[in-house]
C-alpha positions in Angstrom: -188.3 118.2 108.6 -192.0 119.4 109.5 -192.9 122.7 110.9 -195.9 124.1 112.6 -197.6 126.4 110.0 -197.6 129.8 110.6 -199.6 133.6 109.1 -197.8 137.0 110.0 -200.0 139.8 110.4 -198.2 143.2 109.8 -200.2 145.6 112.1 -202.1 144.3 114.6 -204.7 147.9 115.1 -208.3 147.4 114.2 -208.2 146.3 110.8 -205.6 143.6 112.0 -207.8 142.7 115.0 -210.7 142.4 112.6 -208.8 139.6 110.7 -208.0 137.6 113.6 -211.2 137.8 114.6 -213.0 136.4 111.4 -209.6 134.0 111.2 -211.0 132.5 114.5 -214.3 132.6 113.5 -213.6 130.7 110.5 -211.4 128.2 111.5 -213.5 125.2 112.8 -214.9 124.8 109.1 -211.8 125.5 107.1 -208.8 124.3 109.4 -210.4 122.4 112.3 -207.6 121.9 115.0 -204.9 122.0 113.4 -202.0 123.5 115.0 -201.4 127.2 113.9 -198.9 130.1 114.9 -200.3 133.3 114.4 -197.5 136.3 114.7 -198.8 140.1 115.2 -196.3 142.6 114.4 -197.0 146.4 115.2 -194.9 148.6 117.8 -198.5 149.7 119.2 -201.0 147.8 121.3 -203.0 145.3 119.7 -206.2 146.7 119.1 -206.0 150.3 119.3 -203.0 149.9 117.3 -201.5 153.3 116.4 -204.5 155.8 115.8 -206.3 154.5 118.2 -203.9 154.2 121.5 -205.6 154.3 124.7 -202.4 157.2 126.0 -203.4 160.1 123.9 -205.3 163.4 124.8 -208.9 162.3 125.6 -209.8 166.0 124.5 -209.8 164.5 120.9 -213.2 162.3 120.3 -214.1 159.8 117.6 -216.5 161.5 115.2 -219.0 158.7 115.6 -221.3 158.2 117.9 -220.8 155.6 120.3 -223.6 153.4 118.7 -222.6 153.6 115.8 -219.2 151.8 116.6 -219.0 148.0 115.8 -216.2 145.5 115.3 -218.8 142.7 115.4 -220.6 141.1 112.1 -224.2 140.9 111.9 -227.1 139.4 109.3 -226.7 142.5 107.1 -222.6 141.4 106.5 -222.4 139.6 103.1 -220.0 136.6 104.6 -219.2 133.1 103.7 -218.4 132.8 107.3 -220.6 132.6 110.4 -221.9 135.7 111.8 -220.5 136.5 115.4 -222.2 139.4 116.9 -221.8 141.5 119.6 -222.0 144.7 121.2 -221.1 148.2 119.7 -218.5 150.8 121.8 -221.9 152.1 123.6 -223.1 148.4 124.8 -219.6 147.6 126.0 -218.7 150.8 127.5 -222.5 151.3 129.0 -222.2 155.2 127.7 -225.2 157.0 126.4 -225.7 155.9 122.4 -225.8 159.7 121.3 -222.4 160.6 122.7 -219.1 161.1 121.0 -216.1 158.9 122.3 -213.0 160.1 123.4 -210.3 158.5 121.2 -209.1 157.0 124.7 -212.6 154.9 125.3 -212.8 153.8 121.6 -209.2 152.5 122.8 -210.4 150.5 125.4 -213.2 149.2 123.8 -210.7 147.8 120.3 -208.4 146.4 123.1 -211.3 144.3 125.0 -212.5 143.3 121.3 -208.9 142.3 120.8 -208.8 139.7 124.4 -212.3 138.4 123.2 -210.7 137.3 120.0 -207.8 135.6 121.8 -210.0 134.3 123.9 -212.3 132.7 121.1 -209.4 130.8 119.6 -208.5 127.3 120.4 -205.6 126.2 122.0 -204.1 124.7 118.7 -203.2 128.2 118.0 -200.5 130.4 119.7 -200.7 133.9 119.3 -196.9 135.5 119.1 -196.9 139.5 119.8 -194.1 141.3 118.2 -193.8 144.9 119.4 -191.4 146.5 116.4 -192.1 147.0 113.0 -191.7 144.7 109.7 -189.3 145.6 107.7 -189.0 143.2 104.8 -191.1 140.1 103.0 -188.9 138.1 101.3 -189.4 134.0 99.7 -189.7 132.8 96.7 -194.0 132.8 95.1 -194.4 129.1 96.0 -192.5 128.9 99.5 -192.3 129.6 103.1 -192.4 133.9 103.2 -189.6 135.5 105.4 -190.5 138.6 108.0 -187.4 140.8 108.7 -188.2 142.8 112.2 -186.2 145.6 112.8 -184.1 145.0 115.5 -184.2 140.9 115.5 -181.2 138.7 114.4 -183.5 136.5 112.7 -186.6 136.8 109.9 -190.3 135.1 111.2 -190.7 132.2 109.1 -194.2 132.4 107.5 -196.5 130.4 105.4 -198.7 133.2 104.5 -198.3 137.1 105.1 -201.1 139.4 105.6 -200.4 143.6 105.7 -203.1 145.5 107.7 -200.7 148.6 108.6 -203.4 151.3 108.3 -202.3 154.8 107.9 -198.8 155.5 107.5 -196.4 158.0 107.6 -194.8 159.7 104.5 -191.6 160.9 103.0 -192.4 164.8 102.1 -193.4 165.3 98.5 -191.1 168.0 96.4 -193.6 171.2 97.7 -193.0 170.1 101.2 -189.2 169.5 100.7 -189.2 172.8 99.7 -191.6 174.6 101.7 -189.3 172.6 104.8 -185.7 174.4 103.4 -187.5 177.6 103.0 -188.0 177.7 106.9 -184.8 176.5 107.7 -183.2 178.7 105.6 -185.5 181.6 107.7 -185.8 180.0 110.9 -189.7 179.6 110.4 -191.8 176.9 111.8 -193.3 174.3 109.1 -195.2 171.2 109.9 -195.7 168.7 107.3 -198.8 166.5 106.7 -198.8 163.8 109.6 -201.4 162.4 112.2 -201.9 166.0 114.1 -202.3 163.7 117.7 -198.4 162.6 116.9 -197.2 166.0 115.6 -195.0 168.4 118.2 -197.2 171.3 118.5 -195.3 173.1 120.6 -193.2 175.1 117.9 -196.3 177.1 117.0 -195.7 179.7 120.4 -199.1 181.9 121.5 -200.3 184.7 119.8 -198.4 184.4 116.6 -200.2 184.0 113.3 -199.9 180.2 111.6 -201.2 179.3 108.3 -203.4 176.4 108.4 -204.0 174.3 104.4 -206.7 172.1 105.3 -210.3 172.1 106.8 -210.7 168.5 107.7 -210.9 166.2 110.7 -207.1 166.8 110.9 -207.4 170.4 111.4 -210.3 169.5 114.3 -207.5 168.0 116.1 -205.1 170.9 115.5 -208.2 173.4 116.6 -208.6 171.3 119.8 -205.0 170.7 120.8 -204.1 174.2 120.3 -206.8 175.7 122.0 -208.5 173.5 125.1 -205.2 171.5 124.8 -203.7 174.7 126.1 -206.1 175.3 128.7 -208.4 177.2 127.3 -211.7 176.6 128.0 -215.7 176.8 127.0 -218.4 178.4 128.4 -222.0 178.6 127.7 -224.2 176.2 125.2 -225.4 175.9 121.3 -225.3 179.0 119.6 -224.1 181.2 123.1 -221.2 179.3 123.5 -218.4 181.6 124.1 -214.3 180.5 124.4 -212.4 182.0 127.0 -208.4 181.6 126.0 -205.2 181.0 127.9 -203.2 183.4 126.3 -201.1 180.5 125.4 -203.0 180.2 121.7 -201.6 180.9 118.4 -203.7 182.3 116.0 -205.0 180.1 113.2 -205.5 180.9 109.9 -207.4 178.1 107.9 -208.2 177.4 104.1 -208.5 174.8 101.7 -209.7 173.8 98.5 -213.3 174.6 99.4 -212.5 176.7 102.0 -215.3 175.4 104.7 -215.0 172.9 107.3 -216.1 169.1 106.1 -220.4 168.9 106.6 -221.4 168.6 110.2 -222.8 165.0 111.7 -226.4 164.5 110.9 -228.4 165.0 114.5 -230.9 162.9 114.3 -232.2 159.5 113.4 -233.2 158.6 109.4 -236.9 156.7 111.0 -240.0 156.4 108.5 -239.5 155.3 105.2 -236.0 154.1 104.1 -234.9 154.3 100.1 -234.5 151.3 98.6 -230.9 150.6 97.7 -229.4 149.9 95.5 -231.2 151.1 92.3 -229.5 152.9 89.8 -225.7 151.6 90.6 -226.2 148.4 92.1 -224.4 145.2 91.5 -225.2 145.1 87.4 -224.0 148.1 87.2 -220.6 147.4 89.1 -220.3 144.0 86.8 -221.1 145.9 83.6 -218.5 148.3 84.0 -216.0 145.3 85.2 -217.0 143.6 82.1 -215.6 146.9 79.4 -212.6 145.9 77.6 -211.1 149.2 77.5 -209.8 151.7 80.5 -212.6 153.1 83.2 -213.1 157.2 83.6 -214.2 157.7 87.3 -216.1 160.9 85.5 -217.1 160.0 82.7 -218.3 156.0 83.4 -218.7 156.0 87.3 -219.4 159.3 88.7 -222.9 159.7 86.2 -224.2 156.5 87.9 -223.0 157.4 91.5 -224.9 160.9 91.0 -228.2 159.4 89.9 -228.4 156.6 92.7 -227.4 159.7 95.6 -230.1 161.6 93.7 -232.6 158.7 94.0 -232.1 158.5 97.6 -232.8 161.7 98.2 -236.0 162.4 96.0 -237.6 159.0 97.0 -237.3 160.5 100.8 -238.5 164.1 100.1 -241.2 162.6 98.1 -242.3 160.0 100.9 -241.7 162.2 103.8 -242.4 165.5 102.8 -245.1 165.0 100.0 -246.0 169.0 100.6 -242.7 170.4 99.0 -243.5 168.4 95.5 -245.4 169.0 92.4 -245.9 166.0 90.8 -247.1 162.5 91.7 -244.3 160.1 93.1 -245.1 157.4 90.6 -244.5 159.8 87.9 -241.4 161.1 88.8 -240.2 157.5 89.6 -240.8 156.5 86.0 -239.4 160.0 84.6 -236.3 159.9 86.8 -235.7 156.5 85.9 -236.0 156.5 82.1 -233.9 160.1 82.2 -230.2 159.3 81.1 -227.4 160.6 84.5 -226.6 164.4 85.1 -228.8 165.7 81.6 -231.1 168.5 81.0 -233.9 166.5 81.1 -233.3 165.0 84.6 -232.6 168.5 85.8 -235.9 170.0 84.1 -237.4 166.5 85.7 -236.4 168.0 89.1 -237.1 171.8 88.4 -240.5 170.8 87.9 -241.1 168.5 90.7 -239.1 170.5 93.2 -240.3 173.9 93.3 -237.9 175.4 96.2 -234.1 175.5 95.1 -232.9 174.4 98.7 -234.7 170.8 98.3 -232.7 169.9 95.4 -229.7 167.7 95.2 -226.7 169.5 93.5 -223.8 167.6 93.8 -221.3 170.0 92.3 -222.7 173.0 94.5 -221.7 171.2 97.6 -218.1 170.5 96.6 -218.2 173.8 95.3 -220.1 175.7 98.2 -217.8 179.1 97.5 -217.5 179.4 94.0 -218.1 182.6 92.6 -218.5 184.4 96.0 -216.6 187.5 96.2 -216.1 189.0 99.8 -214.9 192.7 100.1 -212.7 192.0 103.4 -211.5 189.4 105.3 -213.4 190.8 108.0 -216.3 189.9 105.2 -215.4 186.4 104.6 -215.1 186.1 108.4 -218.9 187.0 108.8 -219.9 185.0 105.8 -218.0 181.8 106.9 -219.6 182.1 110.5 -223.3 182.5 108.8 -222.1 179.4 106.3 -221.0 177.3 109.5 -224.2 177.9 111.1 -226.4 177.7 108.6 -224.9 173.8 108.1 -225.3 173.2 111.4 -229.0 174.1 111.6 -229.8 172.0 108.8 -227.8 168.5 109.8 -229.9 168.7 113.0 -233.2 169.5 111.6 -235.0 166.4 110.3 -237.2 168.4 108.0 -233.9 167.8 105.6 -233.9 164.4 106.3 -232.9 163.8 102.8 -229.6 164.7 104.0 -230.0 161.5 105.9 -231.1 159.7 103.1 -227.9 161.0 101.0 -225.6 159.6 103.5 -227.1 156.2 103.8 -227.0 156.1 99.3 -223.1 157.4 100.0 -222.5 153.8 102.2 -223.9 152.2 99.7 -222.0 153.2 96.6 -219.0 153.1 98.4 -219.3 148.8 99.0 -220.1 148.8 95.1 -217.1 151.5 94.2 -214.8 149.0 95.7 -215.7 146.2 93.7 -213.9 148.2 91.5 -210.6 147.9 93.1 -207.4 150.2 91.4 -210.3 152.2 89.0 -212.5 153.7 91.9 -210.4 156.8 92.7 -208.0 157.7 90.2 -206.9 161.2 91.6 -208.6 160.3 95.1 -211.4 163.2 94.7 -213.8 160.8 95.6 -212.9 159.7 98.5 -212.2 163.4 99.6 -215.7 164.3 98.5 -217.2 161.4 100.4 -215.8 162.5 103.7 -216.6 166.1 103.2 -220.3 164.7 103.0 -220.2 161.7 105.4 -217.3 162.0 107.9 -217.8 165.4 109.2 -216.8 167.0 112.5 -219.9 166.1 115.1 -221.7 169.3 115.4 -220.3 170.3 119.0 -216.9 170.6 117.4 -218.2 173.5 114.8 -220.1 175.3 117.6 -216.6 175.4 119.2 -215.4 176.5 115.9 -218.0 179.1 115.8 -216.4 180.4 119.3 -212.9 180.1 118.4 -213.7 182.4 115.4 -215.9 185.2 117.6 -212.6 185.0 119.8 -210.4 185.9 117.3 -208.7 182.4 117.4 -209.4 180.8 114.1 -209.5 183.0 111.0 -210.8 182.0 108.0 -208.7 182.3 105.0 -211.3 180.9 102.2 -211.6 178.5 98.9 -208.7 177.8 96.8 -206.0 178.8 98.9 -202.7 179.5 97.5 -199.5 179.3 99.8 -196.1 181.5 98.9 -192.9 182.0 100.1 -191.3 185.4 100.2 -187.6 185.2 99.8 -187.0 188.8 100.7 -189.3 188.9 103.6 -188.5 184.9 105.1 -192.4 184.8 105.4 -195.1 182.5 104.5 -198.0 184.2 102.6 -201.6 182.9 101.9 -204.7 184.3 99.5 -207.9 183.5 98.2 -210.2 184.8 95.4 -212.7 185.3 97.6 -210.9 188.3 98.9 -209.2 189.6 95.8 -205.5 191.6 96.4 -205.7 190.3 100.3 -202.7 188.3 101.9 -202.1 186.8 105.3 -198.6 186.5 106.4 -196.7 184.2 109.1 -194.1 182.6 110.4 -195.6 179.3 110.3 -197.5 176.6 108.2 -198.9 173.6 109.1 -200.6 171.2 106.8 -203.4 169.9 108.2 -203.7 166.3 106.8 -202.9 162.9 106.9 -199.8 161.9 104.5 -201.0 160.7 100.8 -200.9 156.7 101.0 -198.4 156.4 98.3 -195.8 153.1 98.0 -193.2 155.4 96.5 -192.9 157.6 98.9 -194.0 155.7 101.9 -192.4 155.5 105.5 -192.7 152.0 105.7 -189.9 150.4 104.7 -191.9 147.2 103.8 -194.5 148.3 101.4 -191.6 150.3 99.6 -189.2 147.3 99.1 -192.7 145.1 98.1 -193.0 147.8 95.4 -189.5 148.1 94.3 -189.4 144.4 93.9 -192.2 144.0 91.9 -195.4 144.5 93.5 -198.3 146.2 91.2 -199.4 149.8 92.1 -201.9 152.7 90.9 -201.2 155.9 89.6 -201.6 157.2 93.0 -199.8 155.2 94.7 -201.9 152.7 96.0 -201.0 148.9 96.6 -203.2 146.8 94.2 -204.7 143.3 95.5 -206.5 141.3 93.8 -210.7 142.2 94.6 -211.6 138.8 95.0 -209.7 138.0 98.1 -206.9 140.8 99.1 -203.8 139.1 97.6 -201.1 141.2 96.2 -201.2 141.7 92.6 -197.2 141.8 90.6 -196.5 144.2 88.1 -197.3 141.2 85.5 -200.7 140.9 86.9 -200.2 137.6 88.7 -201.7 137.7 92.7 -199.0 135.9 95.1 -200.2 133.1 96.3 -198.7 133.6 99.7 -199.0 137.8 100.3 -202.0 139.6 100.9 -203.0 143.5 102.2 -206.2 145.0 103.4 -206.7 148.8 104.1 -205.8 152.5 103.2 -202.3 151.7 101.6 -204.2 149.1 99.1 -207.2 149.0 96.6 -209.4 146.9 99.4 -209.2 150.2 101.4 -213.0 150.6 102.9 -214.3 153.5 104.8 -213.3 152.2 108.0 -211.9 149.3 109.8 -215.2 149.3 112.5 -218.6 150.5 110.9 -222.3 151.1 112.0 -224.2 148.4 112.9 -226.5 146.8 110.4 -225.1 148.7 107.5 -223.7 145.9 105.8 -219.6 146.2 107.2 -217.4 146.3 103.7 -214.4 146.0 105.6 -215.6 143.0 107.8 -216.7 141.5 104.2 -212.9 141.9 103.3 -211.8 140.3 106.4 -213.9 137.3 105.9 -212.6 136.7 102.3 -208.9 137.2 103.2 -209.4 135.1 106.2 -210.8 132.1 104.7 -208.6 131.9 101.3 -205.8 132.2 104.3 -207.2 129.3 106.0 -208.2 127.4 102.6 -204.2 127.9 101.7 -202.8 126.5 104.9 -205.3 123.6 105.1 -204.5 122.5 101.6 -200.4 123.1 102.2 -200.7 120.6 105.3 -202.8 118.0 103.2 -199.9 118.3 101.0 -197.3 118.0 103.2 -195.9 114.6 103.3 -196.3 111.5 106.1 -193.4 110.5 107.9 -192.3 107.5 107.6 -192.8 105.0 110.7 -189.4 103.7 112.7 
């Protein structure tokens, strides 16, 4: 008996969206019309998906600006497919380019990209929404794939099965199991890591003391809801702005690893001179290192390569914007820098010599490391010193006479579409990709003069690097410290850990990627669902890809740095779609040619 072929996405948000989008726009070459079922499963709206719904605070903002929000593939995109532009969040929405979104408008603008797609598609294919969640893939590797949905009676038939779920939520590790039965055992408050927009805030009450472990985006969001998200409000501009409270604020107490917030947005425009990239870790680099025998080092192979092409982009731009600040002819350090061998004496006596001021130099360890070795002699101390820190960042990312910086983030783009190619050996204990948002996917700079206020105000307090968290039996308290104030320790009655839940299958809150793992599907040290590089399909523990399964984003190895990107800067992630889309296609086309004809009455 014949059927009507059929692909089940699993989260239909923007990575999701951005499949069906290059499934349309590769479907007159590949599948002609054909007829087609396409089912999109996700108990959000399509589009916005999860992260991204339209119903959430519009105090919390995207932390790109609005012109630098695409969904749509342009010349730059390396695809197979045709190109189908069109126009970023600030086009659509008609809003001035500089501006941050709210979370709300970027909504709106993933939803309309979503109709357009619908729109685009033929009438051979019907688009099936399924608001509930997937709980199960099931078939055998050469047959029709079975979708449990939580709640239905019966599984969605499916020739093929793509996963674009996103973030996830997360069973609690063994620290936060514990930490969580140390304050129910003293009736304290403890929030695990989770998307701070979904997280019930209103155990923390005003004016008492919480702990805050982490200094990222996630902690923005916990800064904003806690404080204008409780009516309190801002007054003045820049460096005078000044925050007036409620009275309904708690009082937060942050630290982390590095103990600073992530690197402010740059605030301005990378025009002149561009570097020219890729040089030193390119793609014969990226094939070199696929083509080793033996196991990958992120350190010891990668990391050498990625520090000498972040260093190239910034020299070539000093050098070619700021000639004055040099001491030696470009052409000479080209040569030097080129022949010296990654992160060696003589590349750093190479740039001692050429860059006479310390502050033009590219230290790559002194940025993830921007409080080692500082010693404060009171928390009143650190407070001053992180305020001066905070400023001092923000004065720089706005001041194109350290373009450079610019320069840095553009080389960071690019190493990130070649550490890909990679796939399970790009981030073995994920430090990169924590060091490339600290450095690329900061806060925009009004959030950190609001930060600046909140700590003036006696609202946010910092706590500093290395942060250590402990429980006090005796006491039922939660007690941080840091070595930057040796012998000082904060206390309170509540913690909240201010970051998104580690994408690991293990421990996972989908039900789905846990039961693909238990049953045999390949993953990383970390956690991390491995597909196959080529075109996204899920890799078995034996190595094999199924033929009839593939996944895209954060849970996976294809995981890029977003599901949208900035125009014109090549889209990794619209890349992936392409390649998932068309071997999607190319399988259903050639199942139907081998389906056989009916026989005539």
């Amino acid at each position: 008996m014949s059927h009507r072929p059929s692909i089940v996405i699993v989260g239909a948000g923007p990575r999701g969206t951005g499949l069906l989008e290059r499934l349309a726009a590769n479907l007159p070459e590949l599948y002609g019309d054909r007829p087609l079922d396409v089912h999109l499963v996700d108990p959000h709206p399509p589009g916005p998906g999860r992260i991204w719904r339209t119903g959430q605070s519009p105090l919390l903002w995207m932390n790109s600006r609005a012109e630098d929000v695409t969904m749509f593939t342009d010349e730059t995109v390396d695809l197979e497919g045709p190109v189908r532009p069109g126009p970023t969040l600030a086009e659509w929405a008609g809003i001035d380019g500089g501006t941050f979104p709210t979370r709300p408008q970027q909504g709106a603008y993933l939803g309309w990209v979503y109709e357009r797609t619908l729109a685009s598609l033929p009438a051979s294919v019907t688009v099936h929404e399924h608001r509930t969640t997937a709980v199960r893939v099931a078939g055998p590797r050469e047959g029709r794939q079975r979708v449990r949905l939580d709640g239905a009676a019966a599984p969605l038939p499916a020739d093929l099965v793509v996963l674009t779920v996103g973030h996830l939520d997360a069973e609690p590790d063994l620290e936060q199991r514990a930490l969580a039965a140390f304050a129910a055992r003293h009736q304290l408050h403890h929030l695990p890591p989770d998307f701070t927009a979904d997280t019930d805030l209103t155990a923390l009450p005003a004016g008492e003391d919480v702990l805050v472990r982490g200094f990222g985006l996630a902690f923005v969001d916990l800064m904003v809801l806690l404080t204008e998200g409780r009516g309190g409000r801002y007054e003045g501009e820049g460096d005078a702005l000044v925050y007036v409270p409620s009275g309904r604020e708690p009082v937060l107490h942050v630290g982390s690893r590095r103990g600073v917030p992530y690197h402010s947005k740059i605030g301005y425009h990378l025009d002149g001179e561009r570097p020219p990239l890729p040089r030193f870790f390119g793609t014969e680099q990226t094939d070199a290192l696929l083509r080793r025998t033996g196991p990958l080092d992120f350190r010891r192979d990668v990391w050498p390569l990625v520090d000498k092409e972040l260093g190239w982009a910034h020299y070539h731009r000093l050098f070619s914007t700021h000639p004055e600040r040099t001491a030696l002819a470009w052409n000479d350090f080209e040569r030097a820098y080129g022949e010296a061998p990654p992160r060696g004496a003589e590349l750093a006596a190479l740039v001692a010599a050429a860059v006479p001021d310390p502050a033009d130099r590219l230290d790559l360890d002194a940025l993830d490391h921007p409080l080692d070795g500082i010693r404060f002699a009171s928390a009143e101390a650190l407070q001053h010193g992180l305020r001066d820190y905070i400023t001092d960042d923000l004065v720089r990312r706005h001041d194109p006479a350290h373009s450079p910086d610019a320069a840095v983030f553009a080389a960071l783009l690019s190493v990130y579409g070649q550490l890909l190619r990679l796939g399970k050996r790009l981030d073995p204990d994920g430090w990169w990709h924590g060091f490339f948002s600290y450095l690329a996917s900061g806060p925009p700079g009004p959030r950190l003069h609001q930060l600046l206020a909140l700590s003036r105000a006696g609202v946010v307090r910092f706590l500093g690097p290395r942060v250590t968290i402990e429980t006090d039996e005796d006491r039922g308290l939660f007690r941080a410290a840091s070595a930057a104030v040796p012998g000082h320790w904060t206390e309170a009655r509540a913690l909240v850990e201010a970051r998104l839940p580690d994408p690991t299958l293990e421990r996972t809150g989908s039900p789905l990627l846990r039961a693909l793992y238990e049953e045999g599907a390949r993953a990383t040290a970390e956690g991390l669902l491995v597909v196959d590089p080529a075109d996204g399909r899920v890799l078995e523990r034996d190595g094999r890809p199924h033929p009839r399964r593939f996944a895209l984003g954060p849970p996976t190895t294809a995981r890029a740095g977003g599901a949208f990107t900035r125009p014109r800067t090549g889209g990794v992630a619209f890349r992936q779609n392409d390649v998932t889309a068309r071997a999607a296609l190319t399988l259903l086309r050639d199942l139907e040619c081998r389906l056989p004809v009916p026989l005539s009455a």
